[in-house]
N, C-alpha and C positions, 0 to 999 in steps of 0.2 A: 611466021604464022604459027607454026607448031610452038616453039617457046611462050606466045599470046594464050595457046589454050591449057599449057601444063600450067603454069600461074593460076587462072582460072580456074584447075581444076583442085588445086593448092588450096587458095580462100574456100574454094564450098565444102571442100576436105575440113578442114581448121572451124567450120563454121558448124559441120554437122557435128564434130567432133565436142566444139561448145556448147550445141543442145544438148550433148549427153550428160557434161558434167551436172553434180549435184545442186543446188542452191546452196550451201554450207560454203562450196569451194568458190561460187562466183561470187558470193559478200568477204569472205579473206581475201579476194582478187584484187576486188573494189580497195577495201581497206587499205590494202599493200599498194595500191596505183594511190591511195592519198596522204601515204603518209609524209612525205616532202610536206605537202602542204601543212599537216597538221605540226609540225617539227616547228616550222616558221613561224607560225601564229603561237603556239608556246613560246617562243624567244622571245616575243613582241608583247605579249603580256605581262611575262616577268621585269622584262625591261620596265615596262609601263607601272608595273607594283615597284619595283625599284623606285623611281623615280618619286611616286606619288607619297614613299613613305619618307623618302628625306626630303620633298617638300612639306609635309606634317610635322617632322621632327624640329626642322627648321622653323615654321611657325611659332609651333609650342614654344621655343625657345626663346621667341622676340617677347622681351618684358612685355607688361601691360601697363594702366595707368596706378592701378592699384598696387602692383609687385614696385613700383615707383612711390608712393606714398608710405608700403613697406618701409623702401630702402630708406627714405627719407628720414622716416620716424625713428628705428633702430639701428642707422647709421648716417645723423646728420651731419649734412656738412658742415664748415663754416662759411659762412658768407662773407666775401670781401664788400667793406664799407663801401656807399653809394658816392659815385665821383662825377660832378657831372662833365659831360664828354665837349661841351661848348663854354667860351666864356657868357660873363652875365653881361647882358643891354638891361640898359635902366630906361632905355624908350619900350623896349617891349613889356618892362617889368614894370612902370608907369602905366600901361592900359591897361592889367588887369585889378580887375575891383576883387584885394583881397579881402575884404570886410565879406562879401557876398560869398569867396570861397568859402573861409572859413564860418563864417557864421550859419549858412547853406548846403551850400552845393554838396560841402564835402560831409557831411554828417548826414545829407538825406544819402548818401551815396552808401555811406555806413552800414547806416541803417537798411539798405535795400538787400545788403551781404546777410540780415539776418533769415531773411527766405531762402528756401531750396532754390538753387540757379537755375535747376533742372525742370521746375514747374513753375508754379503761379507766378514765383520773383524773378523768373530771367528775364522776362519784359523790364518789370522795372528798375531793376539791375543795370538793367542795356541803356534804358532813357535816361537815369542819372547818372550814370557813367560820362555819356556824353554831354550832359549839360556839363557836367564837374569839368570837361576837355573841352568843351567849348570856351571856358572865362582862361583857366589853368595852362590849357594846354597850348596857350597861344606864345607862351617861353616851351623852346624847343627842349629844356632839361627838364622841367616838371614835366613835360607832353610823357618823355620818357620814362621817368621815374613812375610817376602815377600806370602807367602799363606795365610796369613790372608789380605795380605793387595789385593791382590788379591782378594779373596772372598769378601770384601767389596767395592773396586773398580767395579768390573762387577756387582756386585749386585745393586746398584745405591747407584754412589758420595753423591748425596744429603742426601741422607737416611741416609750413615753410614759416614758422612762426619767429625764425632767425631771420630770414630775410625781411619779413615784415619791419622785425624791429630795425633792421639795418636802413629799410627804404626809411621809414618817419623817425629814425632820427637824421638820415641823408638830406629830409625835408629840412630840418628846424634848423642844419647846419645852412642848409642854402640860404633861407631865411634871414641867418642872423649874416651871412658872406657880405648880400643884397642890401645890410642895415633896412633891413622890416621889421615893423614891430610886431611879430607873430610867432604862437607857438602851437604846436599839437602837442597835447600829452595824449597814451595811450595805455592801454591795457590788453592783454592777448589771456583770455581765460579756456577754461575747459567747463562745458557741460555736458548733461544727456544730452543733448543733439549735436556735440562735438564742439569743436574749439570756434570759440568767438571773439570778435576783434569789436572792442568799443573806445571812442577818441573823443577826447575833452578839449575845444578851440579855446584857445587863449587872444587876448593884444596883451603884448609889452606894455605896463603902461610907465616902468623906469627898472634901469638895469644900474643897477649900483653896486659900490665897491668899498665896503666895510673894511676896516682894517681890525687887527688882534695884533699887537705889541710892532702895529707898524707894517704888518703883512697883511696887502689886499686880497681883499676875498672876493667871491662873484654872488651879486642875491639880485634875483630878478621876482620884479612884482607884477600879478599878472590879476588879467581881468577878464573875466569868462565871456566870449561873441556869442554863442550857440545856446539855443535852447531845448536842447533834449534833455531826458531824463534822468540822466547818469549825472549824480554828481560827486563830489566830493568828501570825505570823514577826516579830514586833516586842514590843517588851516597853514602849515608847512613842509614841505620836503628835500630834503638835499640827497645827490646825487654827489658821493663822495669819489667813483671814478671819475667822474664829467667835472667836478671841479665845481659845479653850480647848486645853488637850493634857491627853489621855486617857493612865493610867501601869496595864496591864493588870496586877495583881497573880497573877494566877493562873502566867502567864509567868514573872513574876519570881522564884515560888516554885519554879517546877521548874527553876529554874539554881542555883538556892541549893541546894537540894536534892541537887542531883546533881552540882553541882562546887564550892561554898563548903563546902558544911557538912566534906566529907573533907577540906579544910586545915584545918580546926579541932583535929586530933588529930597533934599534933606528932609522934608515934610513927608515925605513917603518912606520913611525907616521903618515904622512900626508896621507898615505892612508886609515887609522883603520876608523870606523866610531867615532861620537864625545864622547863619552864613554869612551871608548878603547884608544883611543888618550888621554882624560883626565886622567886617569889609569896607561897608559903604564909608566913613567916616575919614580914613587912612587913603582909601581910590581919591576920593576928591581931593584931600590933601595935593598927591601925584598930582593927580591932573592939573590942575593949578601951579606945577612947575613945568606944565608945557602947554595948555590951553590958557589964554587971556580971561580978565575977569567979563568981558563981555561976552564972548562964546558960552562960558560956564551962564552964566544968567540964563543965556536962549536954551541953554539943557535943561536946566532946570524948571525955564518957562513950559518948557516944550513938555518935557515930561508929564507936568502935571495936567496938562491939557489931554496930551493919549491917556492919561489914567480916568482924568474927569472922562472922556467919552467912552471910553471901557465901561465904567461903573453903568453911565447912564445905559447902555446897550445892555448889561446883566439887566438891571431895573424892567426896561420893558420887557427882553424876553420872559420872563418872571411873571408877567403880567397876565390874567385871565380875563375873558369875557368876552365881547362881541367887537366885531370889527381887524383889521388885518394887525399884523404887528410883526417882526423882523428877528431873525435872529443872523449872528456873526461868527461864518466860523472859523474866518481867520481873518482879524484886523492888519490892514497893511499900516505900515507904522506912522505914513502920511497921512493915515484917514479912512474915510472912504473911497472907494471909486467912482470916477463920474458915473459908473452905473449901478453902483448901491448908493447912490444919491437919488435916482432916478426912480427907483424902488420906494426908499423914502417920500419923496414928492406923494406918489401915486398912491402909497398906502394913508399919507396923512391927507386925499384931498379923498379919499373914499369914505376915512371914518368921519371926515367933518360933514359929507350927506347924510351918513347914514346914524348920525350923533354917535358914533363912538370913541370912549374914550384910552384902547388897548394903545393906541399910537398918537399922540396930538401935536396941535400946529407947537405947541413947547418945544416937546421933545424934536419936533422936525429943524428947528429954527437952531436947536443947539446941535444936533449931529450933522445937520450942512454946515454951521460955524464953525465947528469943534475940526471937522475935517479941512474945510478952506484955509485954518491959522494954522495945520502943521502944513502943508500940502502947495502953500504960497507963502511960507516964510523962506525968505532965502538966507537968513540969515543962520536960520535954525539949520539948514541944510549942510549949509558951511561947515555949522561947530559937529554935526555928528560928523562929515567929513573929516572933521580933524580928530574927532574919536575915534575913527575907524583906524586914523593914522599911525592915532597914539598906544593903539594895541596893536597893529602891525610893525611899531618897531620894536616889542617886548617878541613877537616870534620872528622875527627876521635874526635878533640877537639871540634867541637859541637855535638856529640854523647857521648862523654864522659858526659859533662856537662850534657844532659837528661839521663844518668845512676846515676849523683851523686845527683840531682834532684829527683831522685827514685820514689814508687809508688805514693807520692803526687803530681807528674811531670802534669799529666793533669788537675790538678782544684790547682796549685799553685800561689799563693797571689803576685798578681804585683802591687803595689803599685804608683798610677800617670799612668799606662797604661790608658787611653782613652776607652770609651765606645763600639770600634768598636772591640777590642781585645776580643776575649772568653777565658774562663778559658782555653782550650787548647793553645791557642795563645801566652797565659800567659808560658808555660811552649817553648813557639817556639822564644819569646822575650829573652826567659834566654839562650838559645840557640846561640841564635847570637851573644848575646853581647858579653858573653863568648869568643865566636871563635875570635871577631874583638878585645877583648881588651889584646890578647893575641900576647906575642912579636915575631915575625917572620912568623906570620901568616892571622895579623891583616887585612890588608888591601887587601889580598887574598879574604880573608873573604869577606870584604864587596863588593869588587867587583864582587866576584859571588852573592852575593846578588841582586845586584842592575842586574842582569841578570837574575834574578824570574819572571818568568812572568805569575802569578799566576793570579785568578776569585775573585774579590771581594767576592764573598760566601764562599770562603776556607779559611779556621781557620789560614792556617799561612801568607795567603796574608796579614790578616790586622795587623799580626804579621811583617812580613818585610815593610809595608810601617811605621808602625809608628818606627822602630827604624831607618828608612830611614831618616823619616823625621826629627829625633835627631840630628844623624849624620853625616848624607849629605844634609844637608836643602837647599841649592842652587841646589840641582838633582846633581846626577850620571855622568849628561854628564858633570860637571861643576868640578868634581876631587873628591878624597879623603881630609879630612881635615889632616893642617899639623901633627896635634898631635892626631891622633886617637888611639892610647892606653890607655893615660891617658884621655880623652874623654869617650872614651868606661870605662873604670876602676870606673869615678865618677858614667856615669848609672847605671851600674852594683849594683852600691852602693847607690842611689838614689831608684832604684826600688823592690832592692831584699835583701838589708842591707846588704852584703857580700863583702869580699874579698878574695877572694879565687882563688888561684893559679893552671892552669892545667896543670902538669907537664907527658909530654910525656917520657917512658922509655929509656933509653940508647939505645938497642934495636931498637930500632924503626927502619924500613931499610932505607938506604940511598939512596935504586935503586928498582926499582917497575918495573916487567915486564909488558912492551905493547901488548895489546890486542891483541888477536889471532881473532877476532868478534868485530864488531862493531855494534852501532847502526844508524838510518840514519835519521835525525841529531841526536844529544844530545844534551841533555835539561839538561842545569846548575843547576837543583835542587838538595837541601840536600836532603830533606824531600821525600816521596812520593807525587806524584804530582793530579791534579785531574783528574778524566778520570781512573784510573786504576793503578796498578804498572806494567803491561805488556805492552810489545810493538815490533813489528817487527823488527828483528837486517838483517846484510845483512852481507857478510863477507871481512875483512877488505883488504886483496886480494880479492879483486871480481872475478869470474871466466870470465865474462865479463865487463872490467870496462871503456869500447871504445868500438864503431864502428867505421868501416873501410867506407868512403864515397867514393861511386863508380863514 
């Protein structure tokens, strides 16, 4: 009991004794009773700053897609060639309609890459994609390749612009593994809105094998599927690593077309310009040691009929006064189209109510005729066929020649070449002479030459003037000389010590199909020309190729 009350009397001692202290001394009291706790929550937040800043540093450190594009750009890799991972089934490569890939699918799909992926164009990016995988992707190694080539396409051209080329030409190898007759040529450019990927569809339409002094060579003819807009400025290319040169026939045909076939009608000289006129007399010759005298007749029939309906078309547009009348602003070389036929009709059943005489039932009667005899002659068809042939093997022979020329083709030794030649020129001189010294082709040659109309800064301009000026030292407008094979045969041997023969294979076809596509004009070069290898084509039925004049 007594111990129970000193206790007691302890705490209210201790208690009164705390009322006395100051307020100063009971908040340092307080503080000193929390500092344990303050101590720990300090450990716990450095920790925790710890922690938070090598999670950040960490971060910061993980590349991004860009610091990837970086690396890309200013330290590409190489890419190993496309191999594909399964063998080829010819029952799966049997179902798909490659006509529709490449003619289609793949070039709307192209084209879908020219949009931001990131707005408007990712939709249609996405839905061409998958039709292209719907036909394509039904072979387990295109399924593949095309997603890679994908993923580096939207990922940026430029960046993975090796790969790209690695994937399509991975494509053309598979292709040609498979024996398809198909090819993709491409291009990977740069512009203001960055690096862009544009593909040109081909069919094989013959893969042939020229020999030079007995050594075969590879020349593939090709015929354009696709209709886009990008075409061509070269009518040949060789590919001196790959062993192959590519001879686009489609090119070929619209030079033939629009400047061989009018010297085939010897009535029509006095209107060619002085060139052409000088020319025409020597070409036909040519041609006559490889087209029959009935083909030549249909040229020449032919000819004068698209000139007859040219004329007549100046005439009426030319024409004033009341009632409709026509004009053309670009004759397809069969004619009219059944729908500027159509225009015709309507404009000459208008002026015969209303009696006008701007367009009449005459002239109707002759530009439906005039277009019907080119346009249903099949015979006519045939023989430009075989013109198309017959200047396709004057460039397939000077691509041959820069195959058999091989990788020393560009810094090869021309000996008496002139100062203004470059070592590439050098191999653009062997080139020509080649094509002019060669029999049935020779003088093709040169007169497409002398239709180069190339920039003194371009390697093979000063290539074609100085064998110009060998051969044709009086100018171009002035003729062929009489003997240009054995002419051409001594340069040959003069600048490159050779004689050596280029023998076209048996094979070789005797009819080239005409252009589904044309381009507007065409440009008589072999070579690629300067300014680019693209260029706007338009189609060769124009959808509109007249106006109707109210």
């Amino acid at each position: 009991m007594r111990d129970g009350r000193n206790r007691a009397n302890v705490d209210r001692q201790r208690a009164a004794e705390a009322q006395e202290l100051p307020p100063e001394a009971v908040y340092w009291s307080r503080r000193q009773a929390l500092r344990p706790v303050r101590l720990f929550a300090s450990i716990l937040v450095g920790l925790a700053f710890v922690f938070f800043m090598g999670w950040t540093i960490e971060a910061l450190d993980e590349p991004t897609k860009f610091d990837f594009e970086i690396a890309a750009a200013t330290h590409p890799a190489r890419p190993e060639p496309w191999m594909p991972s399964e063998g080829i089934d010819p029952e799966v490569l049997e179902s798909i309609d490659f006509e529709q890939v490449h003619g289609r699918l793949l070039p709307d799909w192209v084209i879908s890459l020219q949009h931001d992926p990131y707005t408007l164009g990712q939709s249609r990016e996405q839905r061409r994609f998958e039709a292209l995988m719907q036909e394509a992707g039904k072979d387990p190694n295109l399924e593949s390749l095309l997603r890679k080539l994908r993923d580096g396409a939207t990922s940026g051209v430029t960046a993975h612009a090796r790969e790209i080329s690695q994937l399509i030409d991975g494509w053309n190898e598979y292709m040609q593994q498979a024996q398809l007759p198909w090819y993709v040529a491409y291009d990977l450019l740069k512009t203001a809105r960055g690096g862009r990927l544009y593909t040109r569809s081909y069919r094989v339409h013959a893969d042939l094998a020229p020999t030079v002094s007995g050594q075969p060579q590879h020349v593939r003819l090709l015929v354009r599927v696709d209709t886009t807009n990008v075409g061509e400025l070269f009518f040949g290319q060789t590919n001196v690593d790959e062993r192959r040169a590519m001879v686009v026939t489609d090119r070929i045909a619209e030079f033939a077309l629009d400047r061989v076939w009018p010297m085939m009608d010897p009535s029509s000289d006095h209107r060619l310009n002085a060139m052409d006129r000088a020319f025409a007399p020597s070409l036909r010759r040519e041609a006559a040691t490889v087209l029959g005298p009935d083909e030549l007749a249909s040229l020449e029939l032919g000819a004068a009929t698209r000139r007859g309906l040219q004329d007549r078309l100046q005439e009426i547009a030319a024409r004033k006064g009341c009632g409709r009348g026509i004009e053309v602003d670009n004759l397809p070389w069969n004619g009219l189209t059944p729908r500027g036929r159509s225009i015709v009709a309507r404009a000459v059943a208008h002026n015969v109510q209303t009696k006008c005489k701007r367009l009449t039932e005459e002239d109707g009667r002759q530009l439906i005729g005039d277009s019907d005899a080119l346009s249903q002659n099949e015979e006519l068809h045939r023989a430009l066929g075989q013109l198309t042939a017959w200047l396709a093997r004057a460039v397939s022979v000077h691509e041959v020649r820069h195959l058999a020329d091989g990788p020393a083709a560009p810094t090869l030794a021309c000996d008496g070449c002139p100062a203004e030649v470059s070592k590439h020129g050098g191999a653009e001189v062997s080139a020509y002479v080649a094509s002019m010294a060669t029999e049935g082709v020779g003088y093709l040659a040169l007169y497409q030459a002398c239709g180069v109309d190339l920039p003194v800064a371009h390697d093979s301009g000063g290539a074609v003037d100085f064998v110009l000026s060998v051969l044709a030292p009086r100018g171009c407008a002035s003729g062929p000389p009489a003997r240009l094979y054995e002419q051409a045969r001594v340069l040959d041997w003069i600048l490159f010590k050779r004689a050596e023969r280029i023998v076209l294979p048996a094979n070789f076809p005797d009819v080239l199909p005409l252009p589904s596509v044309r381009s507007a004009p065409p440009d008589p070069g072999f070579e690629v020309l300067a300014g680019g290898p693209l260029r706007t084509r338009h189609p060769a039925h124009a959808g509109f190729p007249m106006r109707a004049l109210l």
